[in-house]
C-alpha positions as CSV (number, residue, x, y, z in Angstrom):
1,X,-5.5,13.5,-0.8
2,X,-8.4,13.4,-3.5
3,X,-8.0,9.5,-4.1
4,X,-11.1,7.7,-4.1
5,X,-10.5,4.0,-4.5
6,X,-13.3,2.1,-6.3
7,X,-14.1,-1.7,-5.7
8,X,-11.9,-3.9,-3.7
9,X,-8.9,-1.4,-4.3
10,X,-7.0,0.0,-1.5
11,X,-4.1,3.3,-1.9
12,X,-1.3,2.3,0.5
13,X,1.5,4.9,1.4
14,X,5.0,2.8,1.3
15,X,7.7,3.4,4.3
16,X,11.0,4.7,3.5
17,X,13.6,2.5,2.4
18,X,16.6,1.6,4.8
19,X,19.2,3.8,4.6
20,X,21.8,2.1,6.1
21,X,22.5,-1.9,6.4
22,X,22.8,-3.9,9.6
23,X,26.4,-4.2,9.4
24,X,26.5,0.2,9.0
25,X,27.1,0.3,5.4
26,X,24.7,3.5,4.3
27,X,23.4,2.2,1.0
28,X,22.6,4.8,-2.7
29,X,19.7,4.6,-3.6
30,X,20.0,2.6,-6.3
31,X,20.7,-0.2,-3.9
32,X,17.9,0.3,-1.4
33,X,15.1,-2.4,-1.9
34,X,11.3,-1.0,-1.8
35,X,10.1,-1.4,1.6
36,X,6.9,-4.1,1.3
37,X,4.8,-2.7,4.4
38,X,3.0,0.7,4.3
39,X,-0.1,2.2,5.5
40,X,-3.4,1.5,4.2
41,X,-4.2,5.2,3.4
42,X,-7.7,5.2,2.0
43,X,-9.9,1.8,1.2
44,X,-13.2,1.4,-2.0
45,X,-16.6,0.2,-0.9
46,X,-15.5,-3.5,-1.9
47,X,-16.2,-5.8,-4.3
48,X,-19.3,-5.9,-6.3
49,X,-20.7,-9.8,-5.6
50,X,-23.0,-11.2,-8.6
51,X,-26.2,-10.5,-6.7
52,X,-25.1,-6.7,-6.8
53,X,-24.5,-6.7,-3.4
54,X,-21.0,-6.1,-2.2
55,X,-18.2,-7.5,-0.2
56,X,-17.0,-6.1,3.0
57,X,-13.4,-4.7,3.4
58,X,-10.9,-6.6,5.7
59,X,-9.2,-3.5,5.9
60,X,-9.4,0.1,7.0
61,X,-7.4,3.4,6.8
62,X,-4.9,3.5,9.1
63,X,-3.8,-0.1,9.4
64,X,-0.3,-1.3,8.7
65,X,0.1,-4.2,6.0
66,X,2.7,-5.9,4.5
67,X,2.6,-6.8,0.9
68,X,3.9,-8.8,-2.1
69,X,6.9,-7.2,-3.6
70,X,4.8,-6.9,-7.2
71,X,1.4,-5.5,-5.8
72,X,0.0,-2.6,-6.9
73,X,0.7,0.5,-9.2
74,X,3.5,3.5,-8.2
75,X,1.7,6.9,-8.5
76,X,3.1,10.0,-7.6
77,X,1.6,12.4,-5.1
78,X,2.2,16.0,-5.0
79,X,0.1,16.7,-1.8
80,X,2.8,14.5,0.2
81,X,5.6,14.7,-2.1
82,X,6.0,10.8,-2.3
83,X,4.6,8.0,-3.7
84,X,1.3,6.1,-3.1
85,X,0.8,2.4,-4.3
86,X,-2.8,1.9,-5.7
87,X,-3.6,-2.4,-5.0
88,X,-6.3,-5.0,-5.0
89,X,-7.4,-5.8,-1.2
90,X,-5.8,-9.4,-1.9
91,X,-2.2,-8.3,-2.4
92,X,-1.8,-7.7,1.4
93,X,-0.7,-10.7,2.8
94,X,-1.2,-9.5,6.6
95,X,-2.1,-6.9,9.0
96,X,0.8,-6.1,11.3
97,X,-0.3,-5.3,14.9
């Protein structure tokens, strides 16, 4: 992938939506919700601080998060056929381990 993210931005590759429900029922998919976890693809060098130094990142590639259901922008990627999620480093409410 030729993403590059600049500042405190992260590019976060969702999981797949549930296919089925607990009870069996296998949903369409205009009824499957968007997943909120992913993995944290590629992270920016962080944010610029007023002394033009700059913050570091909490997070690195590789690390599964879960996020707020409005974070971030839906782009399409060709490379993977599927879609990436460009956010700010403070829409990710955790790290899951």
């Amino acid at each position: 992938m030729g993403l590059k993210p600049i500042g405190d931005r992260i590019v976060v590759r969702r999981e797949a939506a549930e296919e089925k429900t607990a009870g069996g029922i296998l949903l369409p998919d205009s009824a499957k919700n968007k997943p909120q976890r992913g993995t944290v693809v590629a992270v920016g060098p962080g944010k610029l601080k007023p002394d033009g130094s700059r913050a570091a990142m909490q997070l690195k590639a590789g690390d599964k998060v879960l996020f707020t259901s409005w974070a971030g922008d839906e782009f399409k990627d060709r490379a993977a056929d599927g879609e990436i999620l460009l956010m700010h480093e403070g829409d990710v409410l955790c790290v899951l381990g």
